[in-house]
Each structure stands twice: as C-alpha cells, then as structure tokens.
C-alpha positions, 0 to 999 in steps of 0.5 A: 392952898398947897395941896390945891395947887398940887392938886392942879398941877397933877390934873394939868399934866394929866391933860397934858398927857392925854392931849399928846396921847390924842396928838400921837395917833394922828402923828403916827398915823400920818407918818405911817401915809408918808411911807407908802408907794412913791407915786401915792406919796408923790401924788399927795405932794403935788396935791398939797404943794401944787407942783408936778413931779413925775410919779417916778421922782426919787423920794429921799425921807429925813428920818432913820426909823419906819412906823410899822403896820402896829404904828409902833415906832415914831420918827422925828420929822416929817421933810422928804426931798424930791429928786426930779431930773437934776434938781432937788426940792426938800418939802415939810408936812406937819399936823396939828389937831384942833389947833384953833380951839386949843390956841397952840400955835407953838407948832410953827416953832416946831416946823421952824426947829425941824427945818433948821436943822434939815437946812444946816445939812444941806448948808451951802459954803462959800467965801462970803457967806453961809446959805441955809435952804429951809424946806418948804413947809405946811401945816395940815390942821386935822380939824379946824373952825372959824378961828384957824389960821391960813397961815401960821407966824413966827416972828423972828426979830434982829434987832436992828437988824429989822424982823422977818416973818417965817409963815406956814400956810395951813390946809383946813383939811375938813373942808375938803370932800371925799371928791376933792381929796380924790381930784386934788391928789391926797386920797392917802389922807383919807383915813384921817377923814373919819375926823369928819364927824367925830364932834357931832357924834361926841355932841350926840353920845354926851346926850344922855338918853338920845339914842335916836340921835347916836344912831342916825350918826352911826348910819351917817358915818357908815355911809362916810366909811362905805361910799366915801373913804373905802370907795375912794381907795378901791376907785384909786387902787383901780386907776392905779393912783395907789398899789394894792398894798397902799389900798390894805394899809389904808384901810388898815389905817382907818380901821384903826383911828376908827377904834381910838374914835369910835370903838367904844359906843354901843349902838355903832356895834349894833349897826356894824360900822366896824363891819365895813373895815374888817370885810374890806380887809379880808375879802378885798384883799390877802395880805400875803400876796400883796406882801410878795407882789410888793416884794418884786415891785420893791426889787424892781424899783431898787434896780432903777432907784440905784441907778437913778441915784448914779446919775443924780449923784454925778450931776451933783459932784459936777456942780461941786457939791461934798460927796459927804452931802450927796452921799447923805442925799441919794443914800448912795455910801460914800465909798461909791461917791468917791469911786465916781468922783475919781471917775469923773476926775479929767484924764 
C-alpha cells in the first residue's frame, strides 16, 4: 500500500510538472506578444477591453524582466497601465489553457493576488481611509468547450461584514476567426491560434494507422498557417497596424508553438507545413535590418516618451500624488520628479 501510494504521488507530480511545462509556453509566449510595439499592443487592449486609446498612449509595464526572442526568461505578471491625456488606466491580461476540461479555476485566485499587489502600490491615502484600485482584469482561455465560463468567481466573504463577488470576465479566444481577430484588434495573438486544431490532429495521430486522416489535417493547418495567420501579419504589417519587427516576432512565435505542437508528427514533414514559417522568416524579412530600423524608431519614441512622461508626471504632482508613486509610474528617476516639483513650487 505504501509504495502504491508513493507510486502515485511520483505520477501526479510527474503530471503536474508536464501541465506546467505545457501552461509555460503559452505564458511565455503571450508575455513575449505583450512587448511588442506599443500601437500593436495598444490595439489589442482596445480590442480586448473595448476601449479607444490613441496608438501613442504611453504604456507603463508591471515587471523588471523582458522575455527575449529564445522565450528564455519569465516575468511575474502581466498588468500594464495606459497613460492617455492626464488619466491613467491599469489593465490585467492572464491565460489559461483548457481551463474547462482541467477544472482549475484557481486562476482567478491568481488574477486576485497579482492585482492586489499592483493595487497597494498604487494605494490612495487619505484621513479616512485607504483606497485600493484593482487593475481591470481578463482571462483569455486558449482553449475551451461547452463548460468554460464567461466569467470566472472569487467569492470573498466578510463575515458580517456581507460578501463581495471578484468576477473575471474571460474570452473563449477559439471562437474567434482569423477576420475577427483582425476586425477586433488582436492580430498579435495569432500565433496562439495554431491551438485551432491541436485536438482534432491529436484525435487523428492517437488513430493508429489513418494516415489519410493525419494528412488531410496537415493540409488543413497548412492552409490555416498560410491563408490565415501568416497572411493576416503581412495584411497588418501592410496597413501599418504592426512594424516590421512585430510581423518577424510573430512569425518567429508561431514557428515556435508550431514545433511544441506539431514538430514531431511524421506526415506534417512530408507536406511541409514548417516550410511556410521558415521562408516567411528568410524571405520576407532580415533581421538585421528590421533590428536597425527598430533601432531608430525606438530613439525616436524615447525622445517623445521622455517628454510625455514630463508632462504626465506634472499633471500628476499638481493632483498631489507622491514623487515616489509618479516616479514608479512614468519610469522617470525621482531626482527628476523633485527637481520639477521644486519647479512647480508658487514663487
């Protein structure tokens, strides 16, 4: 009996390792969609969270670490705060995979946590009382069936007191097509879209012997990937929705969910489904030159950033908010809060 039981425990962490292993992938990966150009992410904000920011709203990002091309580092949360004009909106992206056949629904506990914690750093102290500000949140469920939720629950009871309801609206993202992602906004989330048909090739590649099957999927997915998600990018990259370099990172992306997914079945080779990603990459674009153009770009937008964040900060000392809090906000150093607020200061 003990040794049964030790048996399973040894199996359960083993799946429990490989579930996380599977969850960081698309953690990483959708972290790394969230650092791309600030139009292309404030486009998919707006998308997701219906609202109408400026594609040159300043974007102020809730983490100390940056998730390179390789995916090779991870960052703790995923809360940005959108500077438009004078006001400043906090917002909360999280994804789960297949949330409704797992049952896990402790994800909302995590979206909790994270914005508690972003919201006693932007706590607001008066005589009376303490004001905390969550970030507004959403779940994107990467995959979903006739179970998920529209909205996640955390019931959080005082007693007394009475009890409040924390609910997390999700998106069943799958239910999108390739045009709605492109008319709603979120074309930089296409290459989590490869998920389209990850359980009907599973189903097809578990049947031993129906080749026929597993290549008519690998023809299906080939059309996905070329008429759909690759042709989306360049359309967006045309219409200048995305830069060039967010089009290269994009398709770097799905080249590499398309490896975890799908590198290893046989007959996909054979069609060369791989083959798409690997000449948009070399053909469509060099990264070299991207990198430069990106380059100036990037100094350009610092430029204007800096200044922005001047003038963001000001409005922000005048409503007599901390330097400490504004300084945390604009990335300005506090040095150069206190030189303006001594600026400000009445002669």
């Amino acid at each position: 009996m003990q040794g049964g039981f030790a048996l399973q425990t040894n199996t359960q962490t083993q799946n429990e390792a490989t579930e996380n292993s599977i969850n960081q992938i698309y953690d990483k990966i959708l972290k790394r969609i969230l650092t791309l150009s600030s139009g292309a992410v404030l486009n998919l904000i707006n998308g997701l969270f219906k609202t109408n920011f400026p594609t040159d709203s300043k974007i102020v990002y809730n983490w100390t670490e940056n998730i390179d091309d390789n995916l090779g580092k991870t960052i703790s949360d995923t809360i940005l705060s959108i500077y438009a004009g004078d006001e400043c909106h906090r917002f909360h992206i999280e994804a789960e995979i297949d949330c409704a056949d797992t049952n896990d629904t402790s994800i909302v506990l995590r979206v909790f946590e994270y914005g508690y914690r972003d919201a006693l750093k932007h706590r607001d102290v008066n005589r009376e009382k303490i004001i905390l500000k969550f970030p507004e949140p959403k779940i994107i469920l990467l995959e979903h069936n006739s179970k998920s939720p529209d909205e996640v629950v955390l019931e959080l009871d005082f007693g007394v007191k009475g009890r409040i309801d924390f609910s997390v609206p999700t998106v069943k993202f799958l239910d999108y097509t390739v045009e709605e992602l492109n008319t709603q906004r979120m074309v930089i989330l296409l290459p989590l879209y490869l998920l389209k048909l990850r359980k009907q090739i599973d189903r097809s590649v578990k049947q031993d012997g129906n080749k026929v099957d597993v290549r008519h999927n690998a023809l299906e997915l080939k059309d996905l990937i070329d008429n759909g998600i690759l042709k989306a990018i360049n359309d967006n990259e045309k219409a200048g929705n995305i830069d060039s370099y967010d089009a290269y990172v994009l398709a770097g992306l799905a080249k590499k969910l398309y490896d975890h997914l799908y590198g290893s079945i046989q007959e996909f080779k054979v069609e060369g489904v791989r083959s798409m990603l690997d000449d948009m990459l070399l053909v469509e674009y060099e990264e070299e030159l991207i990198i430069a153009k990106r380059k100036i770009a990037q100094e350009v937008a610092q430029e204007t950033e800096s200044k922005t964040a001047l003038e963001i900060a000001k409005n922000l000392l005048e409503q007599g908010l901390a330097p400490e809090n504004i300084a945390m906000a604009t990335k300005l150093s506090i040095e150069k809060i206190k030189e303006l607020q001594f600026q400000l200061m009445p002669a």
